[in-house]
C-alpha positions as CSV (number, residue, x, y, z in Angstrom):
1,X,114.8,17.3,232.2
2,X,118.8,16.8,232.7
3,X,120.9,16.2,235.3
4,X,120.7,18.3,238.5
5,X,123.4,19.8,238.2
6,X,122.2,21.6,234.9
7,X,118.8,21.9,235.3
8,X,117.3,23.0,238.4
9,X,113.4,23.7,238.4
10,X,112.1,25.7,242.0
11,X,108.8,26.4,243.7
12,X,107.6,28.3,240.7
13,X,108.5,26.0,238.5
14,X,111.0,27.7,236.4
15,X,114.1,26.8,234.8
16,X,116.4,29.4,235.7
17,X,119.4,28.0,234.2
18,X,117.1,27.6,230.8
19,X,115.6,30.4,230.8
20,X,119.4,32.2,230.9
21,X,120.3,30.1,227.8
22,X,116.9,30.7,225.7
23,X,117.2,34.3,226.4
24,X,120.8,33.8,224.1
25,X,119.8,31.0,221.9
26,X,116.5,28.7,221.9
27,X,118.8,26.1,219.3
28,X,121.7,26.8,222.2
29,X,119.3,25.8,225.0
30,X,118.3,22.4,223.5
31,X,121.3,21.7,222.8
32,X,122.9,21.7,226.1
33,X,120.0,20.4,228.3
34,X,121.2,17.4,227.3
35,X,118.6,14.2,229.2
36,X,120.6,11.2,230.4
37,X,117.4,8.8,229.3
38,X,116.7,7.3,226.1
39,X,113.4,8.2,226.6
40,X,114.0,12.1,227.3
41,X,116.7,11.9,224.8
42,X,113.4,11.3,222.3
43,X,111.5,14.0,224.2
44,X,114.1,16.5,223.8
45,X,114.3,15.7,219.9
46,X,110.5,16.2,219.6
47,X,110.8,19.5,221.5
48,X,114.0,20.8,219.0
49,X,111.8,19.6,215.9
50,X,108.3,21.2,216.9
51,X,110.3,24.5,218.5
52,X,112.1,25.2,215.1
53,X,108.2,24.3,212.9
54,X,106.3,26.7,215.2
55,X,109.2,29.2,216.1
56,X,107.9,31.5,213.1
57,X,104.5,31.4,213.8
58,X,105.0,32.2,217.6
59,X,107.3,34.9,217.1
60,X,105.0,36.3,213.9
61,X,102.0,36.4,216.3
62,X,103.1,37.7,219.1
63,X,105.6,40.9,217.2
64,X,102.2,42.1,216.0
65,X,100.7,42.4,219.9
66,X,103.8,44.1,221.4
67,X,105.5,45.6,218.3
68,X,109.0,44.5,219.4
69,X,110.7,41.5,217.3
70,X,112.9,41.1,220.7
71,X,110.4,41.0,223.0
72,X,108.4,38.6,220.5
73,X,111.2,35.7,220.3
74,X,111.5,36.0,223.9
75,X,107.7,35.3,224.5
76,X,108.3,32.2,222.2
77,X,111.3,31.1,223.8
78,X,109.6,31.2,227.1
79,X,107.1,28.8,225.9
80,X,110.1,26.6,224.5
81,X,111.3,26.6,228.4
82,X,108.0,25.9,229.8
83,X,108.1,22.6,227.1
84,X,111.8,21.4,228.3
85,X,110.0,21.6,231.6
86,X,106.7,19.8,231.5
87,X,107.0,17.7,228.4
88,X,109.6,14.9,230.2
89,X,107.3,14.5,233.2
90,X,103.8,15.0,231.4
91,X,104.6,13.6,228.0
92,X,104.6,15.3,224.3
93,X,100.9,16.9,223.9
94,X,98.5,15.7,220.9
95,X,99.4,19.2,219.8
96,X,102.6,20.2,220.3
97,X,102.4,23.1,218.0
98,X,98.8,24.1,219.7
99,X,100.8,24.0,223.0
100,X,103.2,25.9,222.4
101,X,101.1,29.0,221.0
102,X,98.9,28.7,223.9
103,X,101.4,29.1,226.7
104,X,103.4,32.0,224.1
105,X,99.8,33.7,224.1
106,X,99.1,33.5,227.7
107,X,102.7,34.9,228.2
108,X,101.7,38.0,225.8
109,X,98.8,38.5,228.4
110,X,100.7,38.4,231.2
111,X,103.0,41.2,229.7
112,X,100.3,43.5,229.2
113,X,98.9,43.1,232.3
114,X,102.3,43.6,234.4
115,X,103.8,46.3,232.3
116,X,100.3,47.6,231.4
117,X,101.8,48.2,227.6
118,X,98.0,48.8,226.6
119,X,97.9,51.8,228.3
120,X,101.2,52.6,227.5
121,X,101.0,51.5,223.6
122,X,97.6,53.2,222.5
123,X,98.5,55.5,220.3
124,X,101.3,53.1,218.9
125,X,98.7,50.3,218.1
126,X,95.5,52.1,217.4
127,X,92.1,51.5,217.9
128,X,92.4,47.8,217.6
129,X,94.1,47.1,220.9
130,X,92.3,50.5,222.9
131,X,89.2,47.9,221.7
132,X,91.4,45.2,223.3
133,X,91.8,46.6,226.4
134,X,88.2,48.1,227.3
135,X,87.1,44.2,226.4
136,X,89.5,42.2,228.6
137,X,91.3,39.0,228.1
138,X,88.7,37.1,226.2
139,X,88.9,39.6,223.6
140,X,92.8,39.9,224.0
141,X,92.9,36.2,223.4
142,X,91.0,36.5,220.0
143,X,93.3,39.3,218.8
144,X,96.8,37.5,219.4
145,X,95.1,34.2,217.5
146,X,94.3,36.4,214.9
147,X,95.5,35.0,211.2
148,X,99.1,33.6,211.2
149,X,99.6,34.0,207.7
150,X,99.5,37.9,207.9
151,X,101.9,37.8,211.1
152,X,104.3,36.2,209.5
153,X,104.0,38.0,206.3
154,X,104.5,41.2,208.3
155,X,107.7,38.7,210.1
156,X,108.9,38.9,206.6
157,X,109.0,42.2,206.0
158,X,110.5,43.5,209.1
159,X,113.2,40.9,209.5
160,X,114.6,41.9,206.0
161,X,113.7,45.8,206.0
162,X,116.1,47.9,204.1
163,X,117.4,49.9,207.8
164,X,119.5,46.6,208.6
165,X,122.4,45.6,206.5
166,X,122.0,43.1,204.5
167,X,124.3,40.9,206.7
168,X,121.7,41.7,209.3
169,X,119.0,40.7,207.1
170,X,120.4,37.6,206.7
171,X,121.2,36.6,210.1
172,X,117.7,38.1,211.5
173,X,116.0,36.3,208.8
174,X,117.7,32.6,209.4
175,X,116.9,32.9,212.8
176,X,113.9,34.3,212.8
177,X,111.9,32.5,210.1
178,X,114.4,29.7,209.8
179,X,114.5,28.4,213.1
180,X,118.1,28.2,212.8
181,X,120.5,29.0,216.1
182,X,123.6,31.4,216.1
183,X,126.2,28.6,215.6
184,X,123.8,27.2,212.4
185,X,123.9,30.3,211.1
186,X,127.3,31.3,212.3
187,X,128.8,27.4,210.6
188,X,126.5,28.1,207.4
189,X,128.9,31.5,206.3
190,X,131.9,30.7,208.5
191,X,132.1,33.5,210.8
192,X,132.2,33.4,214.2
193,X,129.1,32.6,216.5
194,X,129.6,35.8,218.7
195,X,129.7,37.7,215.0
196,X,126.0,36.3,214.4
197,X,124.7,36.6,217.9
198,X,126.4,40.5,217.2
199,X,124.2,40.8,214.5
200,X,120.9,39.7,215.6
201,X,120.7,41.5,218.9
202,X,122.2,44.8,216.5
203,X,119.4,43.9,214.5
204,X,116.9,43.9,216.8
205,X,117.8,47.2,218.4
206,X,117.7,49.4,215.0
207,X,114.5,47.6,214.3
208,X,113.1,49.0,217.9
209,X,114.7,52.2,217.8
210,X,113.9,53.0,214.0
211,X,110.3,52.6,214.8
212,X,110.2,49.8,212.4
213,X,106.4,48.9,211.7
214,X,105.3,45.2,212.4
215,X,103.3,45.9,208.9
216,X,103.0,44.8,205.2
217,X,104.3,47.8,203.5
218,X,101.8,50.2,201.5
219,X,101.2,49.4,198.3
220,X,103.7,52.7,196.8
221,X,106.2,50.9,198.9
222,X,105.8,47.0,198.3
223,X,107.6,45.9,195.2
224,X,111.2,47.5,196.8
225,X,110.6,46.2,200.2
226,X,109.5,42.3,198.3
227,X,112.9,42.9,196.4
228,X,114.5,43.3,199.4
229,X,112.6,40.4,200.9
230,X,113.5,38.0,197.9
231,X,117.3,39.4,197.7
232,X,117.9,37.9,200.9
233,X,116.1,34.6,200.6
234,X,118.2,34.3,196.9
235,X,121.4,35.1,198.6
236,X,120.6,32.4,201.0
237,X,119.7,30.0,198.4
238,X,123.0,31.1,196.3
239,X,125.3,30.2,199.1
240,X,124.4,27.1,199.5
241,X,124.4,26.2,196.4
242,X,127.9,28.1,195.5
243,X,130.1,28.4,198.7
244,X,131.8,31.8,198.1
245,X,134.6,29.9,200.2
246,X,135.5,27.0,203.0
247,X,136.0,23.2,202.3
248,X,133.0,22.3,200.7
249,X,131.1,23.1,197.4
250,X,127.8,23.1,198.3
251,X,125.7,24.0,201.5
252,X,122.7,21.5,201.2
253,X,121.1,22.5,204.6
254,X,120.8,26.2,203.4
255,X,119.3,25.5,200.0
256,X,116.8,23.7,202.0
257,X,116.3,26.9,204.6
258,X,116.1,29.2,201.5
259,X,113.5,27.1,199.4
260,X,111.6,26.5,202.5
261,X,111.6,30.5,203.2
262,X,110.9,31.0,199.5
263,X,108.0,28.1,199.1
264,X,106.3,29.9,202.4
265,X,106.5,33.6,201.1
266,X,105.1,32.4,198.1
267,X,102.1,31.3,199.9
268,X,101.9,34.5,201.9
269,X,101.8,36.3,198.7
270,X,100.4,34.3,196.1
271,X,99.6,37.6,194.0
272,X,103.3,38.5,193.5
273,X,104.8,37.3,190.6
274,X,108.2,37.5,191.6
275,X,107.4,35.3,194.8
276,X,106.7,32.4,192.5
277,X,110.0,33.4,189.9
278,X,112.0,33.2,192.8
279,X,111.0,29.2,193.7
280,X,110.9,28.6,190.5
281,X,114.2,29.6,189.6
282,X,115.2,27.8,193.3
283,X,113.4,24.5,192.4
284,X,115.2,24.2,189.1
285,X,118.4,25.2,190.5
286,X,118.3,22.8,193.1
287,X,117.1,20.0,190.8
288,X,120.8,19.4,189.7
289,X,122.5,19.3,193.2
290,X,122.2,15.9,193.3
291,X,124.9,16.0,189.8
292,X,126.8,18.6,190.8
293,X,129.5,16.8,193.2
294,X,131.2,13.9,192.8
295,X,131.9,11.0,195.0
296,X,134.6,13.0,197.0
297,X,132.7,15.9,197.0
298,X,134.4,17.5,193.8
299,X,132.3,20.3,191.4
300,X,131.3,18.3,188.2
301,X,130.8,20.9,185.1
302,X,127.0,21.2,183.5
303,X,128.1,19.6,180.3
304,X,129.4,16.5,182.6
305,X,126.5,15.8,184.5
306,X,124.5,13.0,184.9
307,X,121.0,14.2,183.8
308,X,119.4,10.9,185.0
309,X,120.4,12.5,188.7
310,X,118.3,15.6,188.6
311,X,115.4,15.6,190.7
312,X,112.5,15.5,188.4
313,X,109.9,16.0,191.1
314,X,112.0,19.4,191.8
315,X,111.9,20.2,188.1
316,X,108.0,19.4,188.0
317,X,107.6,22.3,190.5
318,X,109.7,24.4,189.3
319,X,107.9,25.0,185.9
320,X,104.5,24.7,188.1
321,X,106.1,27.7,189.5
322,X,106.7,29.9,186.0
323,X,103.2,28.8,185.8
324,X,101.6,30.5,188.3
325,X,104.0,33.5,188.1
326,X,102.8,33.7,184.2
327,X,99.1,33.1,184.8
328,X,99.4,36.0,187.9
329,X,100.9,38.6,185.3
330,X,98.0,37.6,183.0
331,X,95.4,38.0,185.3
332,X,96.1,42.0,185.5
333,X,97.0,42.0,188.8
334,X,101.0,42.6,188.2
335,X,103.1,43.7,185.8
336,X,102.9,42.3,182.6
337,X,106.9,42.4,182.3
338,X,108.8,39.5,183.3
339,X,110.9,40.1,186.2
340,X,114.6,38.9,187.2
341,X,113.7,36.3,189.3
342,X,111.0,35.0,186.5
343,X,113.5,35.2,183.9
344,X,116.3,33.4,185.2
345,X,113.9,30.4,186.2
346,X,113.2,30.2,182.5
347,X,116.9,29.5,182.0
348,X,116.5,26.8,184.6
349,X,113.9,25.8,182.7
350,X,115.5,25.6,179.3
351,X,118.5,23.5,181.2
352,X,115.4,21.5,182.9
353,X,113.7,20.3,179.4
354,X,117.3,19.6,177.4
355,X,118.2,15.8,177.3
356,X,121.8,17.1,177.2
357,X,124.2,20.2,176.9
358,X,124.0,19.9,172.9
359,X,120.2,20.1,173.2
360,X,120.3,23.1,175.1
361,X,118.5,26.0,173.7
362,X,121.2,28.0,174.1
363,X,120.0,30.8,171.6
364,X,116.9,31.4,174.0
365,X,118.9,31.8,177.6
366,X,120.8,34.4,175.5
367,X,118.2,36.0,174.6
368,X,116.6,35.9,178.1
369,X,119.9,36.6,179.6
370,X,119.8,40.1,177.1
371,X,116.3,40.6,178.4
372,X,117.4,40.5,182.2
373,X,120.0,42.7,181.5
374,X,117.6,45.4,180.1
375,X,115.3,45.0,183.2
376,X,118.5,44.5,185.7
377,X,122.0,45.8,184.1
378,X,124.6,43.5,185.7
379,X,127.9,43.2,184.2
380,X,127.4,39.3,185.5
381,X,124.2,39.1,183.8
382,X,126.4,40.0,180.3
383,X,128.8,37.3,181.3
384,X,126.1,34.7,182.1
385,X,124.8,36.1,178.2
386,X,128.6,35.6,176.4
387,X,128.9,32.0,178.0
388,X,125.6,31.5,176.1
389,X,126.1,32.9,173.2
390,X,129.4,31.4,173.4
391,X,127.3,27.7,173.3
392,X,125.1,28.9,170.4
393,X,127.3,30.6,168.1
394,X,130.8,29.3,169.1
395,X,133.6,30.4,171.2
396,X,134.9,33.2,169.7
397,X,132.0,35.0,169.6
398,X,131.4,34.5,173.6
399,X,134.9,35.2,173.8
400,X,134.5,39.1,172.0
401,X,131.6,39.7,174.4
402,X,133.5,38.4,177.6
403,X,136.8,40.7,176.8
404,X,134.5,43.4,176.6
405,X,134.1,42.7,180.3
406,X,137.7,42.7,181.7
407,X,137.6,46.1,182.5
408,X,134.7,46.4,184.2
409,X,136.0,47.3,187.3
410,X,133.2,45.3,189.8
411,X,134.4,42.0,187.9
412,X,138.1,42.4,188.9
413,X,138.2,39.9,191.9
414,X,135.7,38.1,190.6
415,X,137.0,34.4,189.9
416,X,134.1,33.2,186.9
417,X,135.4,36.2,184.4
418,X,138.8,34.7,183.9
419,X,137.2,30.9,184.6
420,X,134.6,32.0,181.9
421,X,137.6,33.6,179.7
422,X,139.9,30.4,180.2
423,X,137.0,27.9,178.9
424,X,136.6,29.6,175.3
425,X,140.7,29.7,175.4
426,X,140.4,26.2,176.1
427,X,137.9,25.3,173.5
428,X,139.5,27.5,170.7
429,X,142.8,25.5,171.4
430,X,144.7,28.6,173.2
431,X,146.0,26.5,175.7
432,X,149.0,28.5,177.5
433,X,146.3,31.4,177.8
434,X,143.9,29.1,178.7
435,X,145.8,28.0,181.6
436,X,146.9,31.0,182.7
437,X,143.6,32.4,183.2
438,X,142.2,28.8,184.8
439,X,145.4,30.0,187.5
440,X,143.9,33.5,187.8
441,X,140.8,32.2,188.5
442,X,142.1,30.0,191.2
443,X,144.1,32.1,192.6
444,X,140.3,34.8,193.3
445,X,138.4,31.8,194.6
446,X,137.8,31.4,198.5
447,X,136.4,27.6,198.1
448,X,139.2,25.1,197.8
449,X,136.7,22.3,196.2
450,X,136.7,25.1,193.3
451,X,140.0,26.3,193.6
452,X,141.1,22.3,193.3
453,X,139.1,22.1,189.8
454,X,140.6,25.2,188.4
455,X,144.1,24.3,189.1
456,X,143.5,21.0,187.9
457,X,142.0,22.2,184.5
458,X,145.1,24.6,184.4
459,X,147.4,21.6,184.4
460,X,145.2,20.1,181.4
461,X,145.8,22.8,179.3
462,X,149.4,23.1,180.3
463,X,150.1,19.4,179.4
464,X,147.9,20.1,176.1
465,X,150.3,22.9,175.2
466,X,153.3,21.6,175.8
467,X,152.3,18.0,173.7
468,X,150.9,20.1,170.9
């Protein structure tokens, strides 16, 4: 598929130089098999595009077969090599994704048969593979197409269980289920790519050697593994929508990568409640991104944004999601209490319906900010509560509940307590402490699009005070 010199395809047809770089990296393997034609140049983005679709699902299948997340992605990625082998000469199948699955089966079989894992595996997979293996590969074949809904609900659950950091989590969960490669995920959080790839293969081996199920937990044991599940796919969400640092304020791509996670585990598990809270409150979010910078890429405020810019179709799903998380609680089959996820979608929603900041119902997020922080205690969940109750009964009031706060120890590198603290100075006309906490607040933030607004706001307040 490239030039000789990169690519050199023997007898046996294999791609020895590919197969070295998917075992690292299918993304990494695409991306430097580079074709010289125009025509494999449009092969080879077909291949990267139809890889990172049915990456999940390959991987999903084949993990619940040989039990081994490791061993599952490499399975996958030898179907990715056997594409960037035949694909150039034979042309993109009907099926790609069809393709692809049969040639990751086939490779499953072949693992069996040469390492005799069968044998080797009964009492590890049971009764339904000793059936497996007195039936022969017909049967085989049936149980590795079995539903690809479960596998990768089961992909879910392993790639964020609670025995890996969540760091690990993260990483194993991109790559995994997002189809992203090490220098995606490695450029998305601005580490270093050999700090990702350190992660995934760490992640991999505690998963192996902690015994780690390929399973949907037990029902005693669901709700904190789905917490877990939905932690990671928020904190995806969250930091692409808030860099915690670098050059730019947002992270479009991994907004994208989260509600995509989010929209599919909802699907999985259309009986959790929290599943559709969590894309709900995702959907809404990401409704206003479109407002949120400006031309150059600078934060515009809430209460400055263009509301003719949010992205109604977003907003149309989202409440469709509060929806179906209400009408899942009513059915009897959850809790009846609202969870966190649930609840802070409502505040998306309450932003969602307002034709501006004045037509906020800002009495009701504080009262569902107080009803999160009964069901979740966060000393951020209090300060996301004063700034509302700061917009429905004035400043000084959110002021007395966000002083409260400055000595709560958790908040004291945290850059929104004094940004928070220097607003309601600013509005209550206290401009020299208002700019000295908008400095303070600068000085905690990693993002320099944030850091820029802050010490620009400090300067407002310092010109204020010094004309007043």
């Amino acid at each position: 598929m490239g030039s000789p010199a990169r690519v050199k395809v023997g007898r046996q047809g294999r791609c020895l130089e590919a197969r070295s770089l998917a075992r690292s990296d299918g993304g990494a393997l695409i991306a430097q098999v580079a074709p010289p034609l125009e025509t494999q140049t449009a092969t080879q983005r077909t291949i990267s595009a139809v890889y990172r679709l049915e990456a999940p699902s390959l991987i999903a299948g084949r993990a619940r077969i040989v039990r081994d997340v490791g061993l599952a992605e490499e399975l996958a990625q030898d179907a990715l090599v056997a594409a960037l082998e035949q694909w150039p000469a034979s042309g993109v199948p009907d099926k790609p994704g069809a393709w692809l699955m049969s040639v990751a089966k086939h490779r499953a079989i072949n693992v069996f048969r040469r390492q005799k894992w069968l044998e080797r595996k009964h009492e590890q997979l049971g009764h339904e593979l000793d059936a497996v293996q007195q039936s022969g590969a017909h049967d085989l074949d049936e149980a590795i197409d079995d539903d690809v809904g479960d596998d990768l609900l089961r992909l879910v659950f392993t790639a964020c269980h609670p025995v890996l950091s969540i760091e690990a989590r993260v990483a194993l969960t991109l790559r995994l289920l997002g189809g992203l490669t090490t220098d995606e995920i490695a450029r998305a959080f601005l580490v270093s790519e050999p700090t990702i790839a350190q992660r995934i293969v760490r992640a991999k081996r505690t998963l192996a050697e902690s015994r780690v199920p390929f399973e949907v937990p037990r029902a005693e044991e669901r709700a904190e593994r789905l917490s877990s599940v939905l932690g990671v796919i928020y904190l995806v969400f969250n930091e692409g929508y808030a860099a915690t640092a670098g050059d730019d304020y947002t992270r479009p791509e991994l907004c994208d990568d989260a509600l995509r996670l989010g929209r599919t585990l909802a699907a999985l598990a259309p009986d959790e409640p929290e599943a559709h809270g969590l894309v709900a409150l995702m959907e809404l979010t990401a409704s206003r991104s479109a407002a949120r910078t400006g031309p150059s890429g600078e934060p515009v405020l809430l209460g400055d944004q263009d509301r003719a810019r949010w992205d109604r179709l977003l907003i149309a799903r989202g409440l469709e999601g509060l929806r179906r998380a209400a009408a899942v609680r009513a059915s009897g089959n959850a809790p009846r209490e609202r969870g966190r996820y649930e609840l802070q979608a409502a505040v998306g929603a309450c932003h969602a319906r307002a034709q501006s900041t004045g037509e906020t119902d800002w009495q009701n997020i504080a009262d569902l900010y107080a009803e999160l922080g009964r069901i979740a205690p966060s000393p951020i969940v209090e300060l996301n509560r004063a700034v509302a109750v700061a917009m429905a009964s004035g400043p000084a009031a959110g002021l007395a509940l966000v002083d409260a706060l400055a000595s709560e120890p958790s908040l004291q590198r945290y850059h929104l307590l004094p940004g928070a603290r220097a607003d309601l100075l600013e509005k209550l006309g206290r401009f020299d402490e208002a700019r000295a906490e908008f400095e303070r607040a600068a000085s905690l933030t990693r993002n320099v699009r944030e850091r820029e607004l802050l010490a620009e706001r400090a300067n407002k307040c310092a010109r204020a005070a010094s004309s007043g």
